[in-house]
N, C-alpha and C positions, 0 to 999 in steps of 0.2 A: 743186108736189109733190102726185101722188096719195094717199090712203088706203093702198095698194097700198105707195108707196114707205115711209109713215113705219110701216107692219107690217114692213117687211122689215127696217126698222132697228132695231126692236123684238125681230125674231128674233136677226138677229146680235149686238144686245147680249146679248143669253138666251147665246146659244153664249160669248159673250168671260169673260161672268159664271162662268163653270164653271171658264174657264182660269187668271183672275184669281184665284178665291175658294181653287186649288191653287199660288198663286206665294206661294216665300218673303220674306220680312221685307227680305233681303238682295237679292233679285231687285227689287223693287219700289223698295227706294231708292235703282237702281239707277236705274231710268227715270226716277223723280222726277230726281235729279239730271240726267240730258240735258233732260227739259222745263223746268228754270230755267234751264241753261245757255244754251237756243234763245232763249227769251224776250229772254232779253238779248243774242242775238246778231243776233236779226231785230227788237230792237226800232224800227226806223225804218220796215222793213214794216207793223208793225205800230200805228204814229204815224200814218204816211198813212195808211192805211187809215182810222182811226177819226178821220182828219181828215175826212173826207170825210162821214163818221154829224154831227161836230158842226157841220158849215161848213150842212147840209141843218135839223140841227132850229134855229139862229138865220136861215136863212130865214123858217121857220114862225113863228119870234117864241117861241121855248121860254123860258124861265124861266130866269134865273143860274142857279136850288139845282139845277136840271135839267141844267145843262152842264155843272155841276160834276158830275154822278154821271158822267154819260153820258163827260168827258173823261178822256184820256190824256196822261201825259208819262213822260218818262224815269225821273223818280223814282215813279213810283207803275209802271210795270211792271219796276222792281227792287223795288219792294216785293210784287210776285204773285210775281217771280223767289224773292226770300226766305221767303215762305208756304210756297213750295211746298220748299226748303231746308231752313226750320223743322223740314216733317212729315218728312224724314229722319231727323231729330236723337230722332224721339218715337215712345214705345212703340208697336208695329205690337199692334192689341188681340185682331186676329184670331188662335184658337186659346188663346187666356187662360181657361184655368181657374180660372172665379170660384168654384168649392167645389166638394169632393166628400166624399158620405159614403156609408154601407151604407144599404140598404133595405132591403125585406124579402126574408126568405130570404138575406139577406149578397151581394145585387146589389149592386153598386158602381158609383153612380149620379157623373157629374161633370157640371156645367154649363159648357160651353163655350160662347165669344162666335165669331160665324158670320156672314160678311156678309151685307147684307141682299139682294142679287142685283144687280137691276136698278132704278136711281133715276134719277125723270124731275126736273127742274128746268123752271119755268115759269116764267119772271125779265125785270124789266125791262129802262131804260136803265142797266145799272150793268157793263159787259164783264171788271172783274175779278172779278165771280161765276163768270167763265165760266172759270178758269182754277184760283178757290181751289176750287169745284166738282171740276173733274175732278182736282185733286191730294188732297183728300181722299177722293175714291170709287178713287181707284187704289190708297192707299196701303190704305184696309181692302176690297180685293178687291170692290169693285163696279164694275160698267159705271155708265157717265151717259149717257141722251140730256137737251140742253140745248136748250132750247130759248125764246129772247131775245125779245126788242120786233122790230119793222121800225125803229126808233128806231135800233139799235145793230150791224143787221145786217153791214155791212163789216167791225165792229171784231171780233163772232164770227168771221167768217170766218176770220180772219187767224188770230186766236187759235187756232182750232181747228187751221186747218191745219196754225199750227208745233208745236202741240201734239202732234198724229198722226204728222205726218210724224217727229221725233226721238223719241215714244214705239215707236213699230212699228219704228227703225231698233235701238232698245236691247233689244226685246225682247216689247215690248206685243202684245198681240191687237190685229187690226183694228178691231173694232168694238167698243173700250173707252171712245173719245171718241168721240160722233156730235153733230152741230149739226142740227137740224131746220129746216132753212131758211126752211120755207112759213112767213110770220109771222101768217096766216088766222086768225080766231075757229075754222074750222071744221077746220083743224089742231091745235090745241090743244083742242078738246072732245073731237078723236078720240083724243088722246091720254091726257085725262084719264079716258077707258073702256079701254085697253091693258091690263084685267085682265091677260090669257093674258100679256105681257109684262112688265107694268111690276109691281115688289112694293113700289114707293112713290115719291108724287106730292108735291115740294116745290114750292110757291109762293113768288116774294120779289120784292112790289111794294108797290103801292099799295093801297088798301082794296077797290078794286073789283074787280084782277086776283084779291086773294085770297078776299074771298065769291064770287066766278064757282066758282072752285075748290073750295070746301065746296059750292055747291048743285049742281055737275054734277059732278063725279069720284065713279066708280066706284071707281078705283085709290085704295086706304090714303094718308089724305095728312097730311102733317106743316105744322101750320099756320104758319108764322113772319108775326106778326104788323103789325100799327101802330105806331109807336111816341107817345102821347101821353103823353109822360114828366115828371112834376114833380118840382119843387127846394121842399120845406118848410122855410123859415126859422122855428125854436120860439121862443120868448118867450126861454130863456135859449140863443145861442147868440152863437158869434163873427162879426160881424157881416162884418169886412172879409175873412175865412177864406166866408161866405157870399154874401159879392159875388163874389168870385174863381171859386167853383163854377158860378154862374150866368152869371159871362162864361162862362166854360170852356163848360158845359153849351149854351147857346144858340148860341155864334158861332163854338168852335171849327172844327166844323163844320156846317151848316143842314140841307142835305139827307138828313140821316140819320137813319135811325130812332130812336138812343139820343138824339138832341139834344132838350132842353128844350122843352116847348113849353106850358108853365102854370108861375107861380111863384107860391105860395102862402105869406103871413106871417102869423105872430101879432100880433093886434091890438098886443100887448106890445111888439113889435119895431119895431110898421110906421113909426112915428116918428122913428125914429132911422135903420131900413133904406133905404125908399123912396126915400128922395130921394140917398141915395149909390149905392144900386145902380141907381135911372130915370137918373142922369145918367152912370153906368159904362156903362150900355147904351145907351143913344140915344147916347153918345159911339161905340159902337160901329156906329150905324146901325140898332139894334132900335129899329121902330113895337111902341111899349106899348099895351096895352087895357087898360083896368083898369075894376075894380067902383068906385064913388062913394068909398069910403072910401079907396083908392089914388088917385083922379083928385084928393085933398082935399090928399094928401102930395107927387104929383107932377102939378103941373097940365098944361094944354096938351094932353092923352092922348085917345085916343080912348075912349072908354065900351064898354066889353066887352058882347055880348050871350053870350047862352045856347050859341049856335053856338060861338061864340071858344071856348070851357072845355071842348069837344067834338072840335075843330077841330086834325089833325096839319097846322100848316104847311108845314114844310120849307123855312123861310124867316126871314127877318129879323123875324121878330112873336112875340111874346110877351104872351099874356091872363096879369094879374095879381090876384088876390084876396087882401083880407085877410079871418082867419079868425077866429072868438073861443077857437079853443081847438085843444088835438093830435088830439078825436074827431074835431072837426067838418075839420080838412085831413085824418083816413084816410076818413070820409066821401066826401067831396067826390072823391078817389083812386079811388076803389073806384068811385065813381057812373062817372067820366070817365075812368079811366084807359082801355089797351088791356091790362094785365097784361106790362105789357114789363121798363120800369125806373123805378124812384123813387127820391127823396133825401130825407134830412131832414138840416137841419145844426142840431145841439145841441149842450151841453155838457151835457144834463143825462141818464144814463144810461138812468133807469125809462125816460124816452120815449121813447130810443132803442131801449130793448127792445119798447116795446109798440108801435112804430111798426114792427118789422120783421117782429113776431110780426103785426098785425093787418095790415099791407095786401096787398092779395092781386098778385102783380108775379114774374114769371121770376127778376128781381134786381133786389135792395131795399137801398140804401146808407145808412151813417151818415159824413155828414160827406167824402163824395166825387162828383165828376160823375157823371154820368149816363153820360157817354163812355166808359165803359170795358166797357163790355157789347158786350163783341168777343172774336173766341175770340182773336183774337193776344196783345191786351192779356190774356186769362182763361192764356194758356199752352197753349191747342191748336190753336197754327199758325195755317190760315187756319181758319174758318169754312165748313157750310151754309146760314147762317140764325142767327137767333132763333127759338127756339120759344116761342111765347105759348100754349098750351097744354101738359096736363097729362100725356098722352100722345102719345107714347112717349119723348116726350122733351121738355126742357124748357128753356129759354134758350140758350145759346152751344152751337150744336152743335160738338163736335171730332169726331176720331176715332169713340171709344166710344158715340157716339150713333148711329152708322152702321152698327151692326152690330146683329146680334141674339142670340137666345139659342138654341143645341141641347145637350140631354139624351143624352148618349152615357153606354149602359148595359152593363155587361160583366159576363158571369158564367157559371159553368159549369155547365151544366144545368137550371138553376134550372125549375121549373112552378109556376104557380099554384095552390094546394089550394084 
């Protein structure tokens, strides 16, 4: 793919964006509806297909927590089928009048929410982005160019294709889903300069795809994060309610951003804790690391370094520290965290307040997994992201994060004196 071809794709999104940002509420969960219905009607197209991405990366020798992002089955693209169902069921934000009042001279000012145009996505092995992607940029009136790993290329293809093809039969502009195929470093730098085109640049990978992305994008870009997410066990909490959070949170699922990957106890606890939640988890196949004072409670462990407490695995491992107190684990948070998601399990109130009020996290839990920092589980469908920063937007993006703000001002003659 030339330069030449991913500008042109740039333009027609620009053109679909105008067409989109003018369809009603009713129009759009019109096409939502034919693109989960295709999903599930081409989904064995789309099994092969992304049979062929996973049969290629365990040649290479990829990683379990890797195959698992990177695969497909029937149940998880009736689960993208139902993402994209959900966003039917849910308020279309576009044209929402968040307030109006007089200004001066009795202008009658209203803040209306306005899609953002045109969104670029720059995403790994994970191919149901590629679909909760284009059903959330369709439902609030944005075009998407996507564009995936060489990792996952077949499984976009497919997706895109049945995407378009029953979108543009229901109604869609042509250039509302575009796949960027070239999977080149020197494709995605061009596209992270797409100013004239692009009116915002999501990233959702790994650490490196998204510092690439803050040090060369020109284009507005919405960071979604690392996930180096911790479970604080306090001195007063329930012990086996916090074993259970930390299976959940680590082994649920490995490869994901919200999963666990530091558990931090009060020295208070760690006697009683350690050795029921080291043997709930090695029961479950987690390699523990732990600081001296954890290796004392659960022996046979590897000895945690510096890196481990830094370290997003996305995998079967888990660094453990005990703590002497609730500063010293927001501390320790705040040092290592990425600002994604945290836990603390207590029963004891103040801490839980000053544990949510002091650490600084997208979303900050009392007394539940880490897993649940998903916009499905939050109630807005699928998902673009986590946002780990402060602007424009911040944790579980839905809908309303996808759009922006316009100032329409009406009044009869009004001049300024």
């Amino acid at each position: 793919m030339t330069k030449e071809t991913l500008l042109e794709q740039g333009k027609t999104a620009k053109e679909s964006a105008y067409i989109l940002g003018q369809m009603s509420a009713v129009q759009k969960n019109e096409i939502l509806k034919a693109l989960a219905k295709a999903l599930k009607d081409r989904s064995g197209y789309i099994i092969e297909c992304n049979g062929r991405d996973v049969a290629a990366a365990r040649e290479k020798g990829a990683a379990n927590a890797f195959i698992d992002r990177l695969g497909l089955n029937q149940d998880r693209i009736e689960d993208m089928a139902k993402g994209l169902l959900d966003l039917v069921d849910l308020k279309d934000p576009v044209g929402e009048v968040e307030a109006g009042w007089k200004g001066a001279k009795d202008i009658e000012i209203n803040k209306v929410r306005v899609p953002l145009g045109v969104v670029g996505i720059i995403y790994e092995a994970r191919p149901n982005v590629t679909a909760d992607a284009a059903g959330i940029c369709l439902k609030t009136g944005n075009s998407v160019l996507l564009r995936g790993s060489s990792d996952a290329l077949e499984s976009n293809r497919a997706i895109v294709h049945v995407l378009r093809e029953a979108g543009e039969r229901a109604g869609m502009p042509a250039g509302a889903i575009q796949l960027v195929e070239d999977t080149s470093r020197e494709a995605a730098s061009a596209m992270m300069r797409m100013n004239q085109y692009l009116d915002v640049l999501i990233p959702r990978g790994g650490a490196g795809l998204i510092r690439s992305v803050l040090e060369n994008a020109t284009v507005p870009v919405i960071e979604t994060g690392t996930g180096n997410c911790h479970i604080y066990v306090d001195a007063v909490a329930d012990l086996q309610m916090a074993c259970d959070i930390i299976i959940n949170a680590k082994t649920q699922r490995t490869g994901v951003c919200n999963a666990a990957e530091t558990l931090l106890v009060h020295r208070e606890a760690a006697e009683a804790f350690l050795p029921l939640a080291g043997r709930a988890l090695m029961d479950k196949g987690v390699q523990l690391r732990g600081c001296p004072e954890t290796c004392r409670w659960i022996p046979d462990i590897l000895e945690a370094t510096e890196t481990d407490y830094e370290t997003e695995f996305l995998d079967l491992i888990l660094a453990v520290k005990v703590v002497d107190s609730l500063e010293e684990a927001i501390e320790h948070i705040n040092r290592y965290g990425t600002k994604h998601s945290e836990a603390i399990v207590t029963n004891n109130y103040a801490n839980a307040q000053r544990f949510t009020a002091q650490v600084d996290a997208a979303a900050v839990y009392v007394n539940a997994s880490t897993r649940f920092t998903d916009g499905g589980q939050f109630g807005f469908g699928a998902e673009m992201g986590i946002s780990t920063q402060k602007l424009h937007a911040r944790g579980p993006m839905g809908l309303k994060e996808m759009t922006t703000i316009k100032y329409i001002i009406r009044g009869n003659g009004q001049v300024r004196g």
